[in-house]
C-alpha positions, 0 to 999 in steps of 0.5 A: 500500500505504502509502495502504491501510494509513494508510487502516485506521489511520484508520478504526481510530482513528475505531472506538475513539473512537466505542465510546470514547464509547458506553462512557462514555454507557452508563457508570452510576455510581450504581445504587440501587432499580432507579434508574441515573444514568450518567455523561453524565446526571450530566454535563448536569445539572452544566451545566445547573445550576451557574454556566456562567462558573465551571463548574470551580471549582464542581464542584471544589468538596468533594461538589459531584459528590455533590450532583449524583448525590443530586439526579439520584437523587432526581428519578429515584426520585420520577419513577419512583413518582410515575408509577404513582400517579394524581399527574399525569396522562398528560395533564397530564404531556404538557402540561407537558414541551411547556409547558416546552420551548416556554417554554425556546425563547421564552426563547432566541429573545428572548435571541438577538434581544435580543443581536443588537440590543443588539450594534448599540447605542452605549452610551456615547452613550446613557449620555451622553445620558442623563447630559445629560437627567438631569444635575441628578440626578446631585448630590452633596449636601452633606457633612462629616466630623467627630470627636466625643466620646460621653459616653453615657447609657445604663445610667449613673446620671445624676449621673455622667453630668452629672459626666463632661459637666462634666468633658469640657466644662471640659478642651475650654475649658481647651485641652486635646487632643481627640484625648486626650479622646476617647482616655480619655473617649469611649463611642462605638466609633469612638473605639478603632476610627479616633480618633472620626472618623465620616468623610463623611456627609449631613444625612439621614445622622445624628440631627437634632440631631447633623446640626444641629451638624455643619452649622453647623461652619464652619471646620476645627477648629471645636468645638462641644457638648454636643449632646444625642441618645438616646445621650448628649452629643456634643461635636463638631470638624469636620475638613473639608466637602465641598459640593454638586457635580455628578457629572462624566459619567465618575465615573457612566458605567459604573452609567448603561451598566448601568442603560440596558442593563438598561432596554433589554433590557426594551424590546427584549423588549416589542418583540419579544414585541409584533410577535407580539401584534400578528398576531392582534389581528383574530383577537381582536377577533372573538372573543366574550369572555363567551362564552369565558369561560362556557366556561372556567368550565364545563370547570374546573368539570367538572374538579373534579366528574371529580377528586372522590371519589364 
């Protein structure tokens, strides 16, 4: 008896949860000009069209729902008036759904046999390999950092601008402090954003004259200036240099995965959509190519002439 009963419940349960489902799949929550989007239409939409990796937080977001229902409406509503005009045609129409799902099936079948063979590869001995084949790539050139001094030219009378140059000069001789010079009299943002200083940079980096005279700094503390450039007159101290050195294997490991990875995965997909190429290179080669060509001209041209008004 308690078996029957247990039995019934089971079953009863397995009902509701099925008509539960039915209800909610025949559910429509947006109706308007004979249009109807219900809910599970809504919801595969969602999914197909939003980040699958942040699918909460992007539906979660303020009419992020709503945009879904306008753009479901909106497709709808322009299928069903598009289909009773002479936009496509029933062919065309039959030709690109079965375009679009073979299309959509040879994109997974490459993604899943990609995936499969990447699976087996060593990456980080691949990157090392690599790393060893290219390793003189991988150099860090030559770098310094400095502080300098503007005394711009632009927009300034040139007399004041020689006055101010002269002026600068005479307190960098007399001794005084640089980074109270640059404090009052540079032009240049960097002064009231980080003292002036322009942090590490190459000799491709600045203006040819500027990376000139930074480059020829030595020692930390040396000075040198006016350098001229479009913007004015630079005086220039170095803080530190930094020489060319060769990139260790674990400072370039990680984008070095990444850029082998992205490489692999072309190769692996040419491969792939090469083992069935090359099935019906006989076929091909029996082939008349002109002939089929001329063939391909005359139904184009047949078309346009069926397509154009009488």
């Amino acid at each position: 008896m308690m078996t029957t009963v247990r039995r019934s419940t089971f079953f009863l349960a397995l009902l509701l949860v099925q008509l539960i489902a039915v209800a909610r799949a025949d559910t429509v929550i947006l109706s308007r000009e004979g249009i109807n989007v219900t809910f599970d239409e809504a919801y595969a939409y969602s999914v197909r069209h939003t980040n699958p990796s942040a699918y909460e937080a992007s539906i979660s977001r303020p009419q992020a729902t709503y945009r879904v229902l306008e753009n479901l409406y909106v497709l709808k509503r322009v299928k069903a008036i598009a289909e009773q005009s002479s936009v496509m045609s029933p062919g065309e129409r039959e030709y690109l759904v079965e375009d679009i799902y073979r299309r959509t099936l040879l994109e997974r079948y490459l993604s899943d046999g990609i995936s499969q063979r990447m699976a087996a590869i060593d990456w980080e001995g691949l990157a090392a390999a690599e790393y060893a084949k290219r390793k003189g790539e991988f150099v860090r050139p030559e770098e310094v950092r400095v502080e300098h001094l503007l005394v711009g030219i632009e927009e300034v009378p040139f007399d004041e601008f020689v006055s101010k140059v002269t002026t600068v000069r005479s307190l960098i001789q007399s001794g005084a402090d640089f980074q109270d010079l640059i404090s009052t009299y540079s032009d240049d943002p960097s002064a009231e954003r980080n003292g002036g200083d322009l942090g590490f940079f190459t000799r491709q980096r600045m203006q040819p004259t500027f990376s000139v005279a930074a480059f020829s700094l030595i020692e930390p503390g040396d000075m040198t200036g006016p350098v001229m450039t479009r913007f004015g007159a630079h005086f220039i101290r170095l803080i530190e240099r930094r020489p060319e050195e060769t990139m260790t294997f674990e400072s370039v490991s990680a984008a070095l995965i990444k850029e082998v990875k992205k490489s692999t995965e072309a190769r692996l997909r040419e491969e792939l959509l090469s083992e069935f190429r090359a099935e019906i290179e006989p076929n091909l080669a029996e082939i008349d190519e002109a002939a089929l060509v001329m063939k391909f001209i005359e139904a184009h041209t047949a078309e346009l002439t069926s397509d154009a008004p009488n």
